[in-house]
N, C-alpha and C positions, 0 to 999 in steps of 0.2 A: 504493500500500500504506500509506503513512503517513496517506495520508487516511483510509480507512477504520477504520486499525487504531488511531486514538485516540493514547494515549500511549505506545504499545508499542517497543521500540528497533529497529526492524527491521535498522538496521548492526549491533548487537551480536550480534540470535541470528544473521543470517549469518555473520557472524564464525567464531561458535563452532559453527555443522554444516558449517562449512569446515575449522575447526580439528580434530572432531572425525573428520574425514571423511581427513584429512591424517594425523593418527596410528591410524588403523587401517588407513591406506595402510603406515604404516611398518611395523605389527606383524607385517600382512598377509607384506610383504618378509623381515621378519625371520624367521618363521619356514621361511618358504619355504629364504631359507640354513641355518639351523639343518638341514631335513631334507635340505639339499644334504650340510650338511658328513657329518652322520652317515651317508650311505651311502658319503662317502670313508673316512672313518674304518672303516667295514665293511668297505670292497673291501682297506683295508690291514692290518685283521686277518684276515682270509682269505689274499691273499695272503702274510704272514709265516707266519702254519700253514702254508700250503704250502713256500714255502720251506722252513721248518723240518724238514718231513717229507720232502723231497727229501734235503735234507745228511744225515736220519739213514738215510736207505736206500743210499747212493750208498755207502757200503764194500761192503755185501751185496751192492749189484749189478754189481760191479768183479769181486768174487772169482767170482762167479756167472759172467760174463763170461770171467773169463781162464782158468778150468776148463775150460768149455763148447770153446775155442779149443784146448786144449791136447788134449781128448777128440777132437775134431775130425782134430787133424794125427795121434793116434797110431792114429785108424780107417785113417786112407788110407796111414801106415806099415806099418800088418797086413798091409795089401793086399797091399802090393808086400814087405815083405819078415815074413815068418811069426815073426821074431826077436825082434820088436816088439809079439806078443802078451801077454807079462807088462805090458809098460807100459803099455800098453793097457787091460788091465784094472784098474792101479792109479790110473791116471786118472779112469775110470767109476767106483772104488769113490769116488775124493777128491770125483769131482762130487754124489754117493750123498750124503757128508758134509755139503757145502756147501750142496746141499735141505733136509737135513733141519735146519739150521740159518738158514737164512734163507727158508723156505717152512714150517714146522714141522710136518714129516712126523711121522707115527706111526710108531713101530720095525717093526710085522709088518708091514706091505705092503716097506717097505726091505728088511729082509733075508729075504724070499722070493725081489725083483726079483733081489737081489746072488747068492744063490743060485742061481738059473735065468742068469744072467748068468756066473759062472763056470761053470756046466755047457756053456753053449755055447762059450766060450774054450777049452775044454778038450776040443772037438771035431777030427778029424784032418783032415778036408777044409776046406780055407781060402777057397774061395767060398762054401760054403756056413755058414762060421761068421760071414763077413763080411755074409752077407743076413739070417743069424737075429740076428746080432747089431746090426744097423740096426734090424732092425723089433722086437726089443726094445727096442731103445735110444725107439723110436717110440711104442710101446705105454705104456711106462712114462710119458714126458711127457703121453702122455693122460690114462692114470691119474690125474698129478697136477692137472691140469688139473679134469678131473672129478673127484677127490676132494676137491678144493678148494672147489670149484663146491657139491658137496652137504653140507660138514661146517663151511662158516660164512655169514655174516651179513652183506652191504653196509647199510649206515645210512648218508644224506646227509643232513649237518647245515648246511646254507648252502652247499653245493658241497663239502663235505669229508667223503667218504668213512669211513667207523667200522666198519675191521671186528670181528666179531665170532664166537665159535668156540661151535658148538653141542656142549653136554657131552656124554660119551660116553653116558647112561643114555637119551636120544634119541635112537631108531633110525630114526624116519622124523619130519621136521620136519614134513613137508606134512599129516601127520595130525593135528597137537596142535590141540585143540579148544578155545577159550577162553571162558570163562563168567566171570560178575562173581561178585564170592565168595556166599555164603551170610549173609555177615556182614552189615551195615548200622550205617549211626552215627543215632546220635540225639542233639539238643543236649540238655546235662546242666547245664551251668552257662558262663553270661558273665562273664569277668573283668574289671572296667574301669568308667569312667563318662565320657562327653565333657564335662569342665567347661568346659575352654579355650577353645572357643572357642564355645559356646550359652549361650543365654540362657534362662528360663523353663523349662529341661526339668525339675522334679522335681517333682512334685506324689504326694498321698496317694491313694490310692482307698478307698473307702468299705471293704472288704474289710479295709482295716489294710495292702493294699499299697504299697509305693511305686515310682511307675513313673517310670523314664528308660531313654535309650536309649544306645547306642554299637555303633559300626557299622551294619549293615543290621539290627540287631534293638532291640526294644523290650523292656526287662527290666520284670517285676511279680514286686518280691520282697517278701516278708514278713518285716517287720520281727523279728517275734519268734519265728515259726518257723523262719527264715532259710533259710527254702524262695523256687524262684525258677520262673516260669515265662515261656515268650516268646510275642513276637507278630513272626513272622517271615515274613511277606510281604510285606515292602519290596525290591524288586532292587536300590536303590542305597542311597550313607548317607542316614540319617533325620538330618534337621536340622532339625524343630521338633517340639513336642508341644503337645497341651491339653485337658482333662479337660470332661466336659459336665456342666451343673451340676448333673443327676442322679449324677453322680460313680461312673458305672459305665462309661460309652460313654469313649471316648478317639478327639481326631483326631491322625494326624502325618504328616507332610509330607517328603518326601523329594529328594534330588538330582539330576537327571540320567541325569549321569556316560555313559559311553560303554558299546561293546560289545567282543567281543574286536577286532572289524574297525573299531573305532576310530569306528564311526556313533553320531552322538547318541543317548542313551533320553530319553522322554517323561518329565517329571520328573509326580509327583501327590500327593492327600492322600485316604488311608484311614482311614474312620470305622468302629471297630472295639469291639467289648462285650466288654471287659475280664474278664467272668466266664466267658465262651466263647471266646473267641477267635475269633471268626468275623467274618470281611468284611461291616459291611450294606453301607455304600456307597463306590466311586472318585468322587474327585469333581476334576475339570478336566483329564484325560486331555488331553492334547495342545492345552490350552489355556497351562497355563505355562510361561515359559521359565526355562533351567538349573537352576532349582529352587523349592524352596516357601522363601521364607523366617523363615514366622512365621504361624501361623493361632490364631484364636481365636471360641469359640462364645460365641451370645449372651446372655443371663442373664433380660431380662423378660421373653421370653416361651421362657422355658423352654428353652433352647437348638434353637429352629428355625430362625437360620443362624448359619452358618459363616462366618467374613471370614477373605480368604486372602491375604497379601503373596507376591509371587513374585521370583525373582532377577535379572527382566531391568533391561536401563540403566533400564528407567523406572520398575521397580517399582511395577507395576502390583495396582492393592486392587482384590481382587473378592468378592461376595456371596454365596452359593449358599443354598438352599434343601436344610439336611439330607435332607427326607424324601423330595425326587423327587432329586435330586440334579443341580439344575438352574441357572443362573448367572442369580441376579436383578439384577446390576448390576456394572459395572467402569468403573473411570477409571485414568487414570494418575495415580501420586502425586507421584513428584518423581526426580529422577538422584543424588540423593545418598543414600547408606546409609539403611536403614530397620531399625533394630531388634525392634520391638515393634510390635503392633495389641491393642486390645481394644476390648469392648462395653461403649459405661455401662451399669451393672447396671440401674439403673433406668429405662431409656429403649434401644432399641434401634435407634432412628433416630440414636442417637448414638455414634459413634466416633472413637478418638483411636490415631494414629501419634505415633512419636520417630525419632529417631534423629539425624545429622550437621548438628547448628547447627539443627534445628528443634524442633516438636512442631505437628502440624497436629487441627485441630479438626472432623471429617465430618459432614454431615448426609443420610440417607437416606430421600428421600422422593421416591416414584412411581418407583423403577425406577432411579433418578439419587443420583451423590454430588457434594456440594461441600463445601468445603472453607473453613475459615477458620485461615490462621497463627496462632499464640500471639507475641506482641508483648512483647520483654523491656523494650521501654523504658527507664529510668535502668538498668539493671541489667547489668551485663557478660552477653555473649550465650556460652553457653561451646562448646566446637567440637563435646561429644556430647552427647545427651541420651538416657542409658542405659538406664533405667526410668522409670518410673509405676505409680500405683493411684491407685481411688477410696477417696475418705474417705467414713464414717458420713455428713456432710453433705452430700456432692455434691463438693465441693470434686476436683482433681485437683494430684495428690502428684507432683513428677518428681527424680529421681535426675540430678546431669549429673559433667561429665567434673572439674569446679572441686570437688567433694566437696560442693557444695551441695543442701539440701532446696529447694524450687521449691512454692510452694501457688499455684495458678493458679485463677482466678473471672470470671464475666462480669462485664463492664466496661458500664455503657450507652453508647451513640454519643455522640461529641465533635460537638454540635450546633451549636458555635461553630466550629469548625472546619471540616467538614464539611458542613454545613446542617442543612435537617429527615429529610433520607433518610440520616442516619448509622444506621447497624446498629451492633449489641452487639457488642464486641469479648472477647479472653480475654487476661487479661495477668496477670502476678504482682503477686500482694494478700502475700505474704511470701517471704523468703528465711532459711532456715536454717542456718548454717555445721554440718556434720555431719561427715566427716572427713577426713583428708591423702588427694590423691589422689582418682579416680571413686568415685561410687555405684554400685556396682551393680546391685543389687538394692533394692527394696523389698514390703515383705511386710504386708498390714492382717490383725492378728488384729480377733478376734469383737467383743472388747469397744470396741473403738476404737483401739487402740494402735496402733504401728508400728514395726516390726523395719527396719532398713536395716544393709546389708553394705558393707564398705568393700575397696576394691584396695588399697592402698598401704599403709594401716595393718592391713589385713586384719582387722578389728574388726567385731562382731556389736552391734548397741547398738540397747536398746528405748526407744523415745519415748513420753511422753502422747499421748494424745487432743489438746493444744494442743504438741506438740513441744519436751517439756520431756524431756531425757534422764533414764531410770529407773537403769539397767543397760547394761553393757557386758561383755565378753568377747571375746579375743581367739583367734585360729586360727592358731597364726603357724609351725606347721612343714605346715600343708596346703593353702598360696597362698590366694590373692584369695575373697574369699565373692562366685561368682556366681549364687547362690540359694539361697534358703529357702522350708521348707514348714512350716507347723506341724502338731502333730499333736494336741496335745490343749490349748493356750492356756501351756502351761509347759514341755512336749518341743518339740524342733524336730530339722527334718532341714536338713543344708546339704551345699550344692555348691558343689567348690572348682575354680580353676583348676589343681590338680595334679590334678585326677580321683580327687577325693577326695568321698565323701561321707559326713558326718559327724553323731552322732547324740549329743545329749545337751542338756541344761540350762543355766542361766547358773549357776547353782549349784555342781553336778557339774560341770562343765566340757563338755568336746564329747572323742567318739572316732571313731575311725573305722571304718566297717560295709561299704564299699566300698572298693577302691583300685587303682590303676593305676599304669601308665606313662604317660607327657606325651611321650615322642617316636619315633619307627621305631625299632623293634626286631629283632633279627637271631639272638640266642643262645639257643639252648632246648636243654635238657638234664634227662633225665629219670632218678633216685634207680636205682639199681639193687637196690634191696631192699622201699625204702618207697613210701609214695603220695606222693610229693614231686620236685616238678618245677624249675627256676632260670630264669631270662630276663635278658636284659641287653641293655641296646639304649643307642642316640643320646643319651638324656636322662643317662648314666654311672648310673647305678642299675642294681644287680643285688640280684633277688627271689627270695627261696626262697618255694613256694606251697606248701599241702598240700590235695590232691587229694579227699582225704575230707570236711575240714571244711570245703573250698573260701572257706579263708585266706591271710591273705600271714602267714606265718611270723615272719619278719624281711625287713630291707633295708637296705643299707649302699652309699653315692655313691663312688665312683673318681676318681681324677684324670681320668682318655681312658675312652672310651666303649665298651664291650664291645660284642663281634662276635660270637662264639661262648665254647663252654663246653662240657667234661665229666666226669663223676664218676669216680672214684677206684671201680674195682671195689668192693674193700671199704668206699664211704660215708661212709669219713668227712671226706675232703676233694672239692673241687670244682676243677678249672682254668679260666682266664676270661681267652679271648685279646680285644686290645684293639687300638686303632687304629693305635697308634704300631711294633707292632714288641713291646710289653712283653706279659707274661703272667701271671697271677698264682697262686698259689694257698689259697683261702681254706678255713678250718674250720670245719664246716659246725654245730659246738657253740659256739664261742665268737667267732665273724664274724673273727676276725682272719686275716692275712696270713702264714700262715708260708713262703713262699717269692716269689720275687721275680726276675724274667728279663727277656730281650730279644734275641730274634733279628731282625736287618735293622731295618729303618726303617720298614718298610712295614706295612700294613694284613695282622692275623692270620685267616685264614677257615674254619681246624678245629680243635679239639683231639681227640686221639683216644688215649684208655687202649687198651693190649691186653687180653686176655680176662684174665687172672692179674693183671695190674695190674701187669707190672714194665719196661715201656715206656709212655712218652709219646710220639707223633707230634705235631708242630704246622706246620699249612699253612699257607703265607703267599704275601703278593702279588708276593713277591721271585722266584715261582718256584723256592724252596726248600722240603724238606720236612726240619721237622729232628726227632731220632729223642734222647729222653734215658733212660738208666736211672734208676725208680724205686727206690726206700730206702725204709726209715724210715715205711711203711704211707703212701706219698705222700707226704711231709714236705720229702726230698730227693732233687736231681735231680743227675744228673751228662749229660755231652754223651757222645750214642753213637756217632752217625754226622748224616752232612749230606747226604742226595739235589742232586745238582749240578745247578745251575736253566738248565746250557747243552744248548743244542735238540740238542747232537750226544752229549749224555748222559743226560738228562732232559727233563722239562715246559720246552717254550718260552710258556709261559703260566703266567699265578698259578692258584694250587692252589684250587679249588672243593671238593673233595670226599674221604672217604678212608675207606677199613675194614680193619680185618685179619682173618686168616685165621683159623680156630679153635685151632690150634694156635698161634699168640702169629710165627710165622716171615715170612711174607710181609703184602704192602702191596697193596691195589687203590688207585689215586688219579686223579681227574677232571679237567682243568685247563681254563680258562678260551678255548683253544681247540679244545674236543671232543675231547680225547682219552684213552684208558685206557693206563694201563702199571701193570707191579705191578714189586715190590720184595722184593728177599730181605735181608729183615732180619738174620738167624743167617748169611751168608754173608760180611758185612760191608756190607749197607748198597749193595745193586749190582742196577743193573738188568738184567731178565730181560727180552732179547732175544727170546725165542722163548717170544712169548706166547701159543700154544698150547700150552704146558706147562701154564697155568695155568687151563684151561676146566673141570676138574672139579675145581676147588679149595673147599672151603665157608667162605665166610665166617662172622664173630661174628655181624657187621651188614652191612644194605645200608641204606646212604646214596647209595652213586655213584649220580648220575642217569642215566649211561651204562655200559651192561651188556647182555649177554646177557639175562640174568634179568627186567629189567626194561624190557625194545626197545618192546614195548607200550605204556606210558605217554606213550607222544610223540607227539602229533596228527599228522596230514598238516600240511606246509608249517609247521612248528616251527622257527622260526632259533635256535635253543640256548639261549633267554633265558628261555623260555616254562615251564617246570619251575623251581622254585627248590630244591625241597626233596623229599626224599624219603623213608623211612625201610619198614624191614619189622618184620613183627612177630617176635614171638621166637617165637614156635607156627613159621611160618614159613611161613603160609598166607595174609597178606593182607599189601599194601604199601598206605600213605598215601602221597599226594600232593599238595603247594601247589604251586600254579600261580600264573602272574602275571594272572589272571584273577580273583580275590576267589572261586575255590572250590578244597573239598576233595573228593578224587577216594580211594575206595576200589578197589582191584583186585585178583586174588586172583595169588596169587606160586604160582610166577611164571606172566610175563607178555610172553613170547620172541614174539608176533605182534603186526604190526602193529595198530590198530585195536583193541585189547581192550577188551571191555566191563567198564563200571563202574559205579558207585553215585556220584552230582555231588551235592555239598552246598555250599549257599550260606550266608550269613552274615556274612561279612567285609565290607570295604567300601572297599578297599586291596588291593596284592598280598602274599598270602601269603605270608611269606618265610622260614617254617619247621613240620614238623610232628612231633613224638613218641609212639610207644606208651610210654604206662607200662608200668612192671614186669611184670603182671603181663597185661598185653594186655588190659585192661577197658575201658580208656578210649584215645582219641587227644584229643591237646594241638597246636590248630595257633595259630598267631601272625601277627598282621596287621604290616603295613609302617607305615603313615601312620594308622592306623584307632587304631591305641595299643589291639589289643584282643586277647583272650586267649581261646578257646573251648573249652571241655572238651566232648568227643563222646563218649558213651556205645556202648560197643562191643554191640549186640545180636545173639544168636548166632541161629544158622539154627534156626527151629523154636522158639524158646522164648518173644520176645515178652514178657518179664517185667522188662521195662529200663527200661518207663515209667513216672514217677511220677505215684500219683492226682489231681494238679491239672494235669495236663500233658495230660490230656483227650485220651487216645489213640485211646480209644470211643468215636464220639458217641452222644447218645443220639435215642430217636429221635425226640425235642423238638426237637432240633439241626437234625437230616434237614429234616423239615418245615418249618423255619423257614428252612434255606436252600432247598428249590424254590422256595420263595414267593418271598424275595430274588430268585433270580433269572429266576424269573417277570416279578416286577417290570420287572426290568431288559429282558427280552424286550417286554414291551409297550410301555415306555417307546419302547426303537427302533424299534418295530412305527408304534408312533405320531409318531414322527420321519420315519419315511420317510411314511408317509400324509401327512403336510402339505407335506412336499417335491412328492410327486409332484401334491399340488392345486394347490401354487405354478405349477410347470410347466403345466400343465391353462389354466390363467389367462392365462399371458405366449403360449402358443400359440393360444387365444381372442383376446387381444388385439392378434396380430402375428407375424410372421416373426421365429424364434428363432433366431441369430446362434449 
């Protein structure tokens, strides 16, 4: 090998596919334990619920017991002596009581049996009251048996049991008919922008759009009508974008990511016309691996390919041909990070990668790419190289991780070194000290100039044509500038790492026209009068939006990161449980704090106003639920009662979920081992044993993800993780749901059969980890995990169809029609013509020899 392979190391790459071979040996291990441990960790919260519900049954079944014993001795007393007929009967009434309290009988079937059961005690012949009164005695535990059997609900959630009580106004369950509602969502508006962690996503369209993405959708909003519309046929997140130089077409590239059964998806890149939103072409279907990382079209000849970087170890650059949509060439680039691809504008056989300690230099020619490194020589080598552009010259501009400008130029061959077969090299012909910390960005407007972005200083600063600094401006409350667009040579648009993007001059300063969240989010809570929604998540920021102007309001940072949150019936304040155990409540006019708590230690996961507003519920992971009287129009609290978090009184699990009744008195609540209990508030705070009391109860809201009302929303084979969130409408005809599947699930309420059909809306790119009707049930507000994103769903009613706005292109027309048989037309002959060559391949190797 060494002979051949020249000067190659052939000990080191052993080495290192040994080494590499070696830690995916270990990762491989690790997580194999990881899903060891988590199904012990499962078998031991399963069996603690069980336990837990054995110690709470084991009174009822004791007294149940020692009745039953007692009934027993005073039958076969009757027998033998007739004297023994009164105690006899008062036994059967005690046993009567003890059913109807730990079985929770309904009163008219009980004292009809008591009734006909005293008629026969009170009979003169004593065998034969002894045989009607067995087969009474017999009859009746039928009854209950079968009336058990038909007037509730087993649900198995992981092996644990849920029952549940069909309400009275349900006279035959086996009839109820389930249909998906009449209703339907439509996306309305995307809140949010991915700064953090993408590069190059924001560019202008010709239209006066500006398109970027977050989560599974691609936003084209309008700057000054502040109109927005999408392109939403990506299944997974979209993590690259790039404009075709006719500045209509748009390619972007998306992730992976898995399915619910945990199986890879095909990661690809949709090349899509921006004025229609229609698909022309997928291009590398099951050719890339984990994702797209970066694609860019090419410029001199008018954008006829596509160069696409992908996320496997090798990061592999390939070619494609837009209009067949076909792969004119691939190599692998390198193992280390790849940020960026583009086309020299002026030459198409030429392209330039960045990224981790490099920048490489491509040439494509006949089908094939090669490659020449960029050579820092005297120059500190820096660890990134974040950006690039071309200059008016030729010249190539690189952004790296030292704050430096980089001008890079062909070098001729060190002939003295090398010989007479030295080739042109690319090295730096200048270095620009530009600012504290990375470059991020760089931006070439028309005339020459150059906009570059800084991380660290977070500084916007315009250069001459010879990189002599003009202007500066700095961003310093909306993170790092990871891009700019220009928009007319003196407007600019920037994107920040807080998922901010920001629109203004160096003059006027910069504002913000987008904005988001930066971390998981968990708290959404929706206005009880206006169009105004709250969120609070991981990042400690809590946001009032308003729903109409589809604005962020105000925002104001916390010390501990908000979990949840709810309004103050009457509006004017908000509650905002936090990580720690604390809770707060803020003024929804003047952002301050006017009150200020702390129950347990632990993580808070509800707050919940009563219908009047003159109780607070707060659920926590302490498996307490604690209960305080409102004052003061929400101002002030005092402590009411405390739900006791032991299994033989309460929730053996942290509190998930909760509602109250309409009348302000009782509690439904969810806990974190599958189970419902409710709560008598006006009694003092105590729970109701005999939860068949409480089956024709109507709630304010439904939140509980376990319920009667709601048994339908839970797939087959659901281990209780699978639903996050839930909410019903106030009409009280359709229920939203987030799943841990990146969709939301419309149903019509209720929804007591398994399997109910629904209306599945994609979007997200994360698990959904909460969802809200507004007020007024126009809109549903659901909220991603990790996606940091925000979706307002437009509620379209049955029949009306008037929900959609004129650029949202609900209609096609029948230019559209046409335009896609044709597409995929195309795409039919294309495979027509794929398989024809295949099967002449075969034709050939069978001509030429026995086919193996």
């Amino acid at each position: 090998l060494r002979k051949f392979a020249g000067n190659v190391d052939i000990d080191r790459i052993i080495m290192e596919k040994a080494r590499d071979a070696l830690t995916l040996e270990k990762v491989n291990r690790v997580s194999v334990m990881e899903g060891r441990l988590q199904l012990q960790e499962n078998e031991i919260t399963l069996l603690k619920s069980s336990l837990a519900d054995a110690l709470r049954r084991l009174p009822r079944v004791c007294a149940c017991l020692c009745a039953s014993m007692r009934l027993s001795s005073q039958v076969w007393l009757s027998v033998s002596n007739p004297a023994h007929k009164s105690s006899y009967t008062d036994s059967l009434s005690s046993l009567s009581r003890v059913r109807r309290n730990s079985e929770k009988l309904a009163k008219d079937p009980q004292e009809k049996t008591k009734k006909r059961l005293d008629k026969k005690a009170a009979s003169s012949q004593l065998e034969m009251y002894k045989y009607v009164s067995m087969v009474q005695s017999c009859h009746t535990c039928f009854f209950i048996c079968h009336w058990l059997t038909g007037q509730s609900i087993k649900m198995f959630i992981r092996g644990r049991p849920i029952t549940m009580y069909v309400p009275s106004n349900i006279q035959n369950y086996d009839d109820l008919r389930m249909e998906p509602p009449v209703e339907k969502l439509e996306l309305d508006w995307v809140y949010g922008y991915r700064g953090r962690d993408c590069r190059a996503n924001l560019y202008l369209l010709a239209s006066g759009e500006a398109v970027y993405f977050i989560a599974c959708v691609v936003v084209l909003y309008h700057i000054n009508n502040r109109t927005q519309r999408h392109y939403s046929k990506h299944t997974d997140c979209v993590r690259c974008l790039t404009i075709h130089p006719d500045k209509v077409r748009v390619a972007s590239g998306q992730t992976a990511g898995v399915d619910k059964d945990g199986k890879p998806l095909q990661p690809y890149v949709h090349i899509w016309d921006s004025s229609t939103l229609i698909t022309l072409q997928q291009i590398g279907l099951g050719t890339f691996e984990r994702g797209v990382g970066s694609v860019a079209f090419s410029f001199a000849d008018s954008g006829a390919f596509l160069c696409v970087i992908d996320d496997s170890n090798e990061h592999m650059l390939s070619v494609w041909d837009c209009a067949k949509g076909t792969k004119h060439a691939e190599v692998k680039s390198t193992n280390e990070a790849v940020f960026t691809v583009e086309f020299n504008p002026n030459d198409s056989t030429n392209i330039i990668t960045c990224g981790k300690s490099h920048v490489y230099f491509w040439t494509l020619s006949a089908g094939s790419l090669t490659k020449k490194q960029g050579i820092f020589g005297k120059y500190k080598k820096p660890k990134f190289i974040q950006c690039f552009v071309f200059s008016l010259t030729g010249d190539v501009l690189t952004g790296d991780s030292e704050g430096n400008i980089l001008t890079w130029g062909k070098s001729p061959g060190d002939v003295k070194t090398l010989g007479k077969g030295a080739k042109e090299t690319f090295q730096i012909m200048r270095q620009t000290r530009a600012h504290d910390g990375s470059v991020f960005t760089l931006c070439m407007l028309q005339g020459g100039a150059l906009l570059s972005g800084g991380g660290k200083d977070r500084k916007i600063i315009r250069w001459s044509a010879d990189l002599a600094p003009e202007r500066e401006c700095e961003v310093k409350d909306f993170g790092a500038v990871r891009c700019i667009a220009d928009v007319d040579g003196e407007e600019l648009l920037v994107g920040t790492t807080r998922n901010a993007i920001l629109r203004g001059t160096f003059s006027d300063g910069f504002v913000a026209i987008v904005q988001g969240h930066v971390d998981e989010m968990w708290g959404l809570a929706t206005h009880p009068s206006q169009d105004v929604f709250l969120t609070c998540g991981h990042d400690r920021q809590v946001c009032v939006w308003n729903t109409e102007e589809h604005k962020l309001d105000w925002c104001t940072t916390l010390e501990e990161y908000g979990l949840c949150a709810d309004f103050c019936p009457n509006g004017a304040v908000v509650s905002v449980g936090l990580s720690t155990g604390r809770w707060l409540v803020l003024d929804l006019q003047t952002k301050d704090i006017v009150s200020d708590y702390t129950d347990g230690n632990e993580q808070l996961s509800v707050m919940r106003y009563s219908t009047d507003g003159s109780f607070l519920a707060v659920g926590s992971h302490d498996n307490f639920i604690y209960i305080y009287n409102v004052t003061e129009s929400g101002r002030r609290y005092s402590r009411y009662g405390k739900y006791a978090g032991h299994i033989r009184h309460g929730h053996s699990s942290f509190i998930t979920h909760l509602d109250w009744s309409k009348d302000g008195k009782y509690i439904m609540s969810n806990s974190g081992d599958y189970e419902i209990l409710y709560w008598d508030i006006a009694g003092g705070c105590k729970l109701l044993r005999n939860r068949y009391e409480s089956k024709d109860r109507e709630w304010a809201s439904y939140t509980c993800v376990l319920g009667f009302h709601v048994m339908g929303v839970w797939l087959e084979g659901s281990d209780g993780t699978d639903i996050n969130a839930l909410c019903r409408s106030h009409n009280e005809r359709m229920v939203a749901v987030a799943d841990d599947f990146c969709k939301v699930h419309l149903f019509q309420y209720p929804c007591p059969k398994p399997k109910a059909p629904n209306h599945s809306y994609e979007g997200h790119g994360s698990h959904v980890t909460n969802v809200r009707f507004t007020h007024c049930d126009s809109h549903v507000l659901s909220m991603g995990g990790k996606d940091t994103c925000i979706l307002q769903w437009r509620v379209k009613r049955g029949g009306t169809g008037d929900s959609g706005r004129e650029g949202d292109m609900e209609r096609k027309t029948e230019t559209e029609r046409i335009r896609e048989r044709l597409i995929e037309r195309q795409r039919g002959e294309n495979v027509y013509r794929g398989r024809a060559r295949g099967r002449e391949q075969l034709r050939k190797r069978v001509a030429s020899g026995p086919v193996a």
